[in-house]
TIVO-2410 file (N, C-alpha, C; in nm, 3 decimals):
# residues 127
REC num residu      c1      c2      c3 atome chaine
REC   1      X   6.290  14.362   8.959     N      A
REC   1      X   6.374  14.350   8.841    CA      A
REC   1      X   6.296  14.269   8.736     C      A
REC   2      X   6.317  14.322   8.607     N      A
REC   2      X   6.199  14.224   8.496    CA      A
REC   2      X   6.290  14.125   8.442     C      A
REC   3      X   6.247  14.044   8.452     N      A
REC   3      X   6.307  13.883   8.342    CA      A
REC   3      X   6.420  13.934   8.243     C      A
REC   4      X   6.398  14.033   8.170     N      A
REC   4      X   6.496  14.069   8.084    CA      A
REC   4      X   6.572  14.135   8.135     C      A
REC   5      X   6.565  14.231   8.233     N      A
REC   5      X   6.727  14.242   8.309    CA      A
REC   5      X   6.778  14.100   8.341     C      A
REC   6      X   6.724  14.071   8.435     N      A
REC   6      X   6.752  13.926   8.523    CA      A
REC   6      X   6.853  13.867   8.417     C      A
REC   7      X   6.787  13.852   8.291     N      A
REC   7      X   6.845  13.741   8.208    CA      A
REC   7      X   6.971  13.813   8.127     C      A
REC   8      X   7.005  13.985   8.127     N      A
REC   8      X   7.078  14.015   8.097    CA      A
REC   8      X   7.222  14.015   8.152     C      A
REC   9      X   7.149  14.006   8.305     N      A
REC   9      X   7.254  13.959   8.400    CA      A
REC   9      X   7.334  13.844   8.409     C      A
REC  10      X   7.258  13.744   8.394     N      A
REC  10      X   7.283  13.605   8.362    CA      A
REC  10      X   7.337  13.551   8.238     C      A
REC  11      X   7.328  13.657   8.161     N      A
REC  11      X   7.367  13.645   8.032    CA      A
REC  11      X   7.549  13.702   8.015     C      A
REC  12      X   7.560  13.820   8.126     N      A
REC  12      X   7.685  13.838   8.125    CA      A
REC  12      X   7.776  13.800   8.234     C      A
REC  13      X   7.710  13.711   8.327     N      A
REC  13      X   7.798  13.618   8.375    CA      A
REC  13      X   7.816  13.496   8.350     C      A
REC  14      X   7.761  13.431   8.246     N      A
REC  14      X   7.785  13.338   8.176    CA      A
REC  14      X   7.896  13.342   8.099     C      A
REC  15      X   7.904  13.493   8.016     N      A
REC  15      X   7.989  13.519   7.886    CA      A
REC  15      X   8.114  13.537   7.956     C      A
REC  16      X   8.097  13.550   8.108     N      A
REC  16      X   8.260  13.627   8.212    CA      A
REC  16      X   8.272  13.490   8.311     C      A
REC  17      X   8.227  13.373   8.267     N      A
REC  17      X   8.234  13.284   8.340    CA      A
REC  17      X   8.350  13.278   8.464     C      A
REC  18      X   8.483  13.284   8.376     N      A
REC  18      X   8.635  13.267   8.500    CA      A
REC  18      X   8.648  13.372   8.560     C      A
REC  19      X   8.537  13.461   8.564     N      A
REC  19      X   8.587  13.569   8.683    CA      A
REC  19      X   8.450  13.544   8.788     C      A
REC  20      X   8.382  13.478   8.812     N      A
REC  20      X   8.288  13.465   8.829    CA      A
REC  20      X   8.277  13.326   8.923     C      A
REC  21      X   8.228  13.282   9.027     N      A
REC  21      X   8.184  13.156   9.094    CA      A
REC  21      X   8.055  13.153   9.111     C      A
REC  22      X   7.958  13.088   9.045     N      A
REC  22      X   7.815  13.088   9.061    CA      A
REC  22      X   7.815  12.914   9.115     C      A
REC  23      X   7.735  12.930   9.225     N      A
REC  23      X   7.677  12.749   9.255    CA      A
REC  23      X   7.587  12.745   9.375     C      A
REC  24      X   7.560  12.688   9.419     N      A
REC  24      X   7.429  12.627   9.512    CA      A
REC  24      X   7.496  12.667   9.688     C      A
REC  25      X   7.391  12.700   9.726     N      A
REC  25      X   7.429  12.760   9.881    CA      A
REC  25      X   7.538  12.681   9.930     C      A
REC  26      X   7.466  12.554   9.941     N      A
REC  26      X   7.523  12.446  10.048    CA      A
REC  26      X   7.684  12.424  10.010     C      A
REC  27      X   7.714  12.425   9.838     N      A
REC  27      X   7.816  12.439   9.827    CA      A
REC  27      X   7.922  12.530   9.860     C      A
REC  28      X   7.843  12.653   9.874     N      A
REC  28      X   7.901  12.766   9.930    CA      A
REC  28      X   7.916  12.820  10.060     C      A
REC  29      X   7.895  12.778  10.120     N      A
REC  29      X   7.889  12.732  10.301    CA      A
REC  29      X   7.979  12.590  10.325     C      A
REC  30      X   7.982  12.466  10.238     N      A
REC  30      X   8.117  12.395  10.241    CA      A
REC  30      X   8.231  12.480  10.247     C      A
REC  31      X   8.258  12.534  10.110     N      A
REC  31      X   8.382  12.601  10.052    CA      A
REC  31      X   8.474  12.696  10.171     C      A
REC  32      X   8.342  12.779  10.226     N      A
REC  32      X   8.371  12.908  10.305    CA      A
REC  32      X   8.417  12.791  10.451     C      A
REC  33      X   8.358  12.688  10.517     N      A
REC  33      X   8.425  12.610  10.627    CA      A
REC  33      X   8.512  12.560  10.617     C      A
REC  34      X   8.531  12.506  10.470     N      A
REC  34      X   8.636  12.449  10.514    CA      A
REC  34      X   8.843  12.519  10.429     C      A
REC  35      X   8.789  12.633  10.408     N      A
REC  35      X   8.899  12.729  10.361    CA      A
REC  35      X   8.905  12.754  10.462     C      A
REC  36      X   8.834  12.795  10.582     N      A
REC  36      X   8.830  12.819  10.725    CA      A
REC  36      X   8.931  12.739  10.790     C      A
REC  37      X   8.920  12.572  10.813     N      A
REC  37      X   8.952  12.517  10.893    CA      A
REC  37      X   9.105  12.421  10.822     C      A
REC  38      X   9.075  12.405  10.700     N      A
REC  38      X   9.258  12.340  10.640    CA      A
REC  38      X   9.350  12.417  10.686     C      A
REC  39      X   9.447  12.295  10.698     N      A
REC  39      X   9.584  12.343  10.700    CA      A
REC  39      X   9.631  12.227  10.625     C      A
REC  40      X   9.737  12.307  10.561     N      A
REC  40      X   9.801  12.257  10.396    CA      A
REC  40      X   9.960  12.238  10.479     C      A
REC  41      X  10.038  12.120  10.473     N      A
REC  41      X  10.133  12.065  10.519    CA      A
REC  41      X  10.242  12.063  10.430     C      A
REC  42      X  10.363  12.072  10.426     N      A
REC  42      X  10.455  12.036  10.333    CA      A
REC  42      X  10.553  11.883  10.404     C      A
REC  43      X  10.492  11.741  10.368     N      A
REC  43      X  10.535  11.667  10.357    CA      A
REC  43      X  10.670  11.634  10.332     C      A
REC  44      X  10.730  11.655  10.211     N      A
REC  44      X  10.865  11.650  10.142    CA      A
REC  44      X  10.881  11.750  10.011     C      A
REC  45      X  10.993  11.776  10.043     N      A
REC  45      X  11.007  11.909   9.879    CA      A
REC  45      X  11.177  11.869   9.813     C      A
REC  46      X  11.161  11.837   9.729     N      A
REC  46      X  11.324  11.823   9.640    CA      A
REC  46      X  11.277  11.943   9.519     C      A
REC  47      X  11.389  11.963   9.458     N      A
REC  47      X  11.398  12.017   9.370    CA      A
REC  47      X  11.309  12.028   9.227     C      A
REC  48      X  11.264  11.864   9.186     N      A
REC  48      X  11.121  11.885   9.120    CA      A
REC  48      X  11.027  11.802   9.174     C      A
REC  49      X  11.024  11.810   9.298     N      A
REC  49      X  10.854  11.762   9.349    CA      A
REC  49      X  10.853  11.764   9.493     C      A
REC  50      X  10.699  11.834   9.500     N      A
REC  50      X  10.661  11.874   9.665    CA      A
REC  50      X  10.519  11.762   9.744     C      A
REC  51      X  10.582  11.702   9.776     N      A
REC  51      X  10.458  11.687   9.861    CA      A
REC  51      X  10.407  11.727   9.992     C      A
REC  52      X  10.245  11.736   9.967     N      A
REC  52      X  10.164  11.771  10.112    CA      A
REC  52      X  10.041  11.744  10.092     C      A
REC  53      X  10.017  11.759  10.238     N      A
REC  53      X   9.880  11.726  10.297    CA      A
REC  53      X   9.797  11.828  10.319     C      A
REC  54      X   9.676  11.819  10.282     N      A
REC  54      X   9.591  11.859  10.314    CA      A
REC  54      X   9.451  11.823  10.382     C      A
REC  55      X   9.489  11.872  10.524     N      A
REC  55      X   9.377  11.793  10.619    CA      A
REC  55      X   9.261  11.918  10.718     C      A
REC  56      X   9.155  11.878  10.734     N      A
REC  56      X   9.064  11.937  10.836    CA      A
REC  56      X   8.967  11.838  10.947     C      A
REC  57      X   8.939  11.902  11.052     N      A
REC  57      X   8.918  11.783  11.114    CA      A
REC  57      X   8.766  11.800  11.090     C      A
REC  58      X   8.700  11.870  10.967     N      A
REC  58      X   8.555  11.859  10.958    CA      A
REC  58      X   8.506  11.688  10.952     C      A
REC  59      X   8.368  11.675  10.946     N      A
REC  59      X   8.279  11.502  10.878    CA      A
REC  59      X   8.311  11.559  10.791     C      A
REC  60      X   8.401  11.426  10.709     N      A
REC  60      X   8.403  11.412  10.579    CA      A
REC  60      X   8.302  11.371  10.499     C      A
REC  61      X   8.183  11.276  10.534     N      A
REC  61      X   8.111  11.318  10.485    CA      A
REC  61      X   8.048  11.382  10.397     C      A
REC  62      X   8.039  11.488  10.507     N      A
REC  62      X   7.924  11.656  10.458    CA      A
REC  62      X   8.074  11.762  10.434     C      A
REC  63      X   8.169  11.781  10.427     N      A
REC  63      X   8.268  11.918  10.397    CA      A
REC  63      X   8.346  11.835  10.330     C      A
REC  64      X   8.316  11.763  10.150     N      A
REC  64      X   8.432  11.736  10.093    CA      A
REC  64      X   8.443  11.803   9.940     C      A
REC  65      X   8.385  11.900   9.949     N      A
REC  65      X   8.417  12.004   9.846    CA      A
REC  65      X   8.537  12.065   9.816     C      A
REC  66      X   8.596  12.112   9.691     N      A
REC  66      X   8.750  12.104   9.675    CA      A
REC  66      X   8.808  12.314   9.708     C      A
REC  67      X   8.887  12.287   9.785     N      A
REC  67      X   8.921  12.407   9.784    CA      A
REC  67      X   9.028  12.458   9.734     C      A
REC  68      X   9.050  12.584   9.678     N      A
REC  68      X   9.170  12.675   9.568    CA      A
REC  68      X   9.304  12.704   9.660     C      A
REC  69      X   9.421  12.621   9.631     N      A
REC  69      X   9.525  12.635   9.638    CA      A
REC  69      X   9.625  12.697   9.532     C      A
REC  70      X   9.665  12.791   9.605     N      A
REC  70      X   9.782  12.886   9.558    CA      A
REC  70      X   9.947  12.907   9.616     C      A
REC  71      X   9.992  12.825   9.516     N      A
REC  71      X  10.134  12.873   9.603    CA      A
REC  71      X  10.268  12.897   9.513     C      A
REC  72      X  10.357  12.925   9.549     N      A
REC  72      X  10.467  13.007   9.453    CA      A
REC  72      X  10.498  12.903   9.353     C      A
REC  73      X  10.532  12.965   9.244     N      A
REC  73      X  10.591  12.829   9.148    CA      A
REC  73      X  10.711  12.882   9.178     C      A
REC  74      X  10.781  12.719   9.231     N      A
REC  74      X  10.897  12.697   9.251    CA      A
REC  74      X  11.021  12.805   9.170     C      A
REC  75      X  11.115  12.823   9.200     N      A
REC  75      X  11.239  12.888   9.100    CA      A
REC  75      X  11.312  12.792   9.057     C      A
REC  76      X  11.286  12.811   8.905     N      A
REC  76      X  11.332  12.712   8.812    CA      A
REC  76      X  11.267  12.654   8.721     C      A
REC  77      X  11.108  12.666   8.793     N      A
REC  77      X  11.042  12.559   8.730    CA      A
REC  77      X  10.921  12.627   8.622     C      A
REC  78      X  10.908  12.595   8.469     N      A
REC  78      X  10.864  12.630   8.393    CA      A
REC  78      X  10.656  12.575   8.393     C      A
REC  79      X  10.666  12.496   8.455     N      A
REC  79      X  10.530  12.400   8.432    CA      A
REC  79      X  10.515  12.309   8.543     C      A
REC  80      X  10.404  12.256   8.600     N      A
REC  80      X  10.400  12.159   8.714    CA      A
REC  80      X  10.253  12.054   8.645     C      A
REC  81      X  10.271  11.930   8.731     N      A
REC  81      X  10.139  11.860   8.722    CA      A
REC  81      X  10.099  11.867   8.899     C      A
REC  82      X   9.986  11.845   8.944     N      A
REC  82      X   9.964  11.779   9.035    CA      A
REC  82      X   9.844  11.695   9.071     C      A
REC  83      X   9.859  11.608   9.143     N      A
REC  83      X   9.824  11.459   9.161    CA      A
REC  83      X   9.772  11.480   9.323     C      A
REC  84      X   9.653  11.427   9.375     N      A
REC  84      X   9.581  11.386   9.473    CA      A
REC  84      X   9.562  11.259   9.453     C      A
REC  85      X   9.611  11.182   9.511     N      A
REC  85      X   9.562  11.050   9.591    CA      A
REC  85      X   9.584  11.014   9.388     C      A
REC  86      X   9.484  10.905   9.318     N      A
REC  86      X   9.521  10.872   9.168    CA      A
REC  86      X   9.441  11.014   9.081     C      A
REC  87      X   9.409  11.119   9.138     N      A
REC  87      X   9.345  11.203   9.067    CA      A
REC  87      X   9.437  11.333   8.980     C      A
REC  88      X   9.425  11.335   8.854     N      A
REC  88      X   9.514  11.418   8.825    CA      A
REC  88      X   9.424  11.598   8.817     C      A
REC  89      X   9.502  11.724   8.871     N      A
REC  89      X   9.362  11.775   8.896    CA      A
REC  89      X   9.461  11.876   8.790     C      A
REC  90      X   9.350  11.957   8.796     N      A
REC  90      X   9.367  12.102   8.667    CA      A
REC  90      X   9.446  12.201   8.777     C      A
REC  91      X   9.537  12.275   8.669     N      A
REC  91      X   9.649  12.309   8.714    CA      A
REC  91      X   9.666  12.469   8.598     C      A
REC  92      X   9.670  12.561   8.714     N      A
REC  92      X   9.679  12.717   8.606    CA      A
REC  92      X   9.767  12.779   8.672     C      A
REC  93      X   9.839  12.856   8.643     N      A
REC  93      X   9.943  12.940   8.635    CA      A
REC  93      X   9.902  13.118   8.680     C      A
REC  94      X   9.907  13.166   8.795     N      A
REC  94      X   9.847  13.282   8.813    CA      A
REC  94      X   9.953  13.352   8.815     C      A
REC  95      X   9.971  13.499   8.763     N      A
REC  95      X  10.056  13.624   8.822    CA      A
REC  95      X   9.996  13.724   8.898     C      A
REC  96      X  10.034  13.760   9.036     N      A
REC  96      X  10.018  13.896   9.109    CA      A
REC  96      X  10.146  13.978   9.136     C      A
REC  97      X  10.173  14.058   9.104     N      A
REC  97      X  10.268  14.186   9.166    CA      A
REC  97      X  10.388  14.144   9.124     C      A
REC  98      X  10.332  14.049   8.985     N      A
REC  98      X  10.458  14.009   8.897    CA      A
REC  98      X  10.536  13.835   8.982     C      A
REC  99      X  10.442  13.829   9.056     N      A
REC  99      X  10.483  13.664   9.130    CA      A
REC  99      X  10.397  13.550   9.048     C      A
REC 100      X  10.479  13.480   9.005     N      A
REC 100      X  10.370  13.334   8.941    CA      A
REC 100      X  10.368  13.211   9.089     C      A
REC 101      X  10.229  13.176   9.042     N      A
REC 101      X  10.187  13.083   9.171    CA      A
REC 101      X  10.079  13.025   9.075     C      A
REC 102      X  10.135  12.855   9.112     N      A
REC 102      X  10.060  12.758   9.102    CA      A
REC 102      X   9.906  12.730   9.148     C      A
REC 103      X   9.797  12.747   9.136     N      A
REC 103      X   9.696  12.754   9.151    CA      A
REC 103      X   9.576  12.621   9.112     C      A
REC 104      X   9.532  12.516   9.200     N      A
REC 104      X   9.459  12.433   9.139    CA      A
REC 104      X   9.347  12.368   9.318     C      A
REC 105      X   9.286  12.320   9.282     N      A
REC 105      X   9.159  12.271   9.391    CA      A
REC 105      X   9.181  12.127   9.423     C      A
REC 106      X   9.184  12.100   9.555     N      A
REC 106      X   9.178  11.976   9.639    CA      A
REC 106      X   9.102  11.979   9.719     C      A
REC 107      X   9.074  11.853   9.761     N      A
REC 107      X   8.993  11.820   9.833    CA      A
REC 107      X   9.021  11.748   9.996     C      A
REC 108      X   9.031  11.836  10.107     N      A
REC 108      X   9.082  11.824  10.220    CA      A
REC 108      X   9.058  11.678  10.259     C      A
REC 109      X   9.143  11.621  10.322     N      A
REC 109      X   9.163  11.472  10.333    CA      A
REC 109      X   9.149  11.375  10.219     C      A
REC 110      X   9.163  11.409  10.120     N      A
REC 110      X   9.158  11.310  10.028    CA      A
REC 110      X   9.304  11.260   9.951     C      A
REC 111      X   9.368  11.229  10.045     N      A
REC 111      X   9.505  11.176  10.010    CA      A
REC 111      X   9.616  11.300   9.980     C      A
REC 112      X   9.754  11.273   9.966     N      A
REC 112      X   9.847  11.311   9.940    CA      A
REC 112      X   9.838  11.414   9.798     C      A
REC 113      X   9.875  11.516   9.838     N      A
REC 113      X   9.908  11.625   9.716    CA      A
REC 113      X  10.048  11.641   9.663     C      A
REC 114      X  10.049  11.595   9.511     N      A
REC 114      X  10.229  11.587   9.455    CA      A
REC 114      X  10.237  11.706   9.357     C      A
REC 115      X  10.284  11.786   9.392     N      A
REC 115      X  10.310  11.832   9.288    CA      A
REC 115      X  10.461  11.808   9.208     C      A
REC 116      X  10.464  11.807   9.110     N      A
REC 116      X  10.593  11.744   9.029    CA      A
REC 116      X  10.626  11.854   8.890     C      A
REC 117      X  10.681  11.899   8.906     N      A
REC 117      X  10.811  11.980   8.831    CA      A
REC 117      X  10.787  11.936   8.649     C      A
REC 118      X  10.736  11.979   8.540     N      A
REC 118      X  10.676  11.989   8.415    CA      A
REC 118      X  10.839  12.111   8.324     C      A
REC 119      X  10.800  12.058   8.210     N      A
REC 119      X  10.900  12.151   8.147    CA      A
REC 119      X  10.784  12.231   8.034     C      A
REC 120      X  10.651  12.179   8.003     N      A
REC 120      X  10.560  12.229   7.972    CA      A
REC 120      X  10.523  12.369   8.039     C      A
REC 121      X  10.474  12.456   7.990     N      A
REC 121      X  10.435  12.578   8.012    CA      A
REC 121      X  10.298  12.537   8.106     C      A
REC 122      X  10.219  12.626   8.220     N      A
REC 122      X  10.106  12.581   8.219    CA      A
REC 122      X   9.989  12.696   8.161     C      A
REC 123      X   9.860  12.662   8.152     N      A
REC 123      X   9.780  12.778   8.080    CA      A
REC 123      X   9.791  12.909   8.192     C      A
REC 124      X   9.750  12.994   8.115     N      A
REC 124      X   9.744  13.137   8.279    CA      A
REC 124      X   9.621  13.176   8.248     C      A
REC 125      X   9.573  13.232   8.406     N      A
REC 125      X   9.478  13.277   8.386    CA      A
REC 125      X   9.492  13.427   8.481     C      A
REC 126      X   9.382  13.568   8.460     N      A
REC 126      X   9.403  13.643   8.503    CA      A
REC 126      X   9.385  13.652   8.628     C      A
REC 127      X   9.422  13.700   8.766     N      A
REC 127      X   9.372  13.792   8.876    CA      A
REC 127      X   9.288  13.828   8.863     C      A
***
């Protein structure tokens, strides 16, 4: 392949960035173990706020890369924040098959996941 394909390539996954995951092996061999091995807990759930855990029994250490959580947005609820341990993390709004689900990245064992009930809209992004 000549440099100028190469770079044409690179050029249009740059421009398609959010459909796209480009990053470094090792990161990508985290991601893939430990989507493998979490299990995501539901702690407590009221009406506007859920908490849970998210734990694996990998070395934390070496597997603390954040992995993509998806789950229904509540009925009722227009907007959410959520909170790991004091971290406030980014938070998008997905639709499939006409279902909206909360969608944002944590990091397995790193404290308590809140999500809390927003009257704010959140941004969407596509499938």
């Amino acid at each position: 392949m000549s440099s100028e394909e190469l770079g044409a390539h690179l050029d249009y996954v740059a421009a398609n960035r959010s459909n796209y995951w480009v990053n470094n092996f090792g990161n990508i061999i985290r991601y893939i173990k430990e989507r493998n091995a979490v299990q995501l807990t539901v702690i407590s759930e009221s009406k506007k706020r859920i908490s849970q855990q998210l734990a694996d029994s990998l070395d934390n250490l070496i597997y603390n890369y954040p992995v993509s959580i998806r789950r229904p947005m509540p009925t009722g609820w227009k907007g959410a924040s959520v909170i790991q341990g004091t971290e406030n993390l980014a938070i998008h709004l997905v639709r499939k098959n006409q279902a909206a689900y909360i969608q944002f990245d944590a990091i397995p064992n790193a404290g308590p996941i809140v999500i809390t009930m927003q009257k704010r809209l959140l941004p969407e992004i596509a499938e």
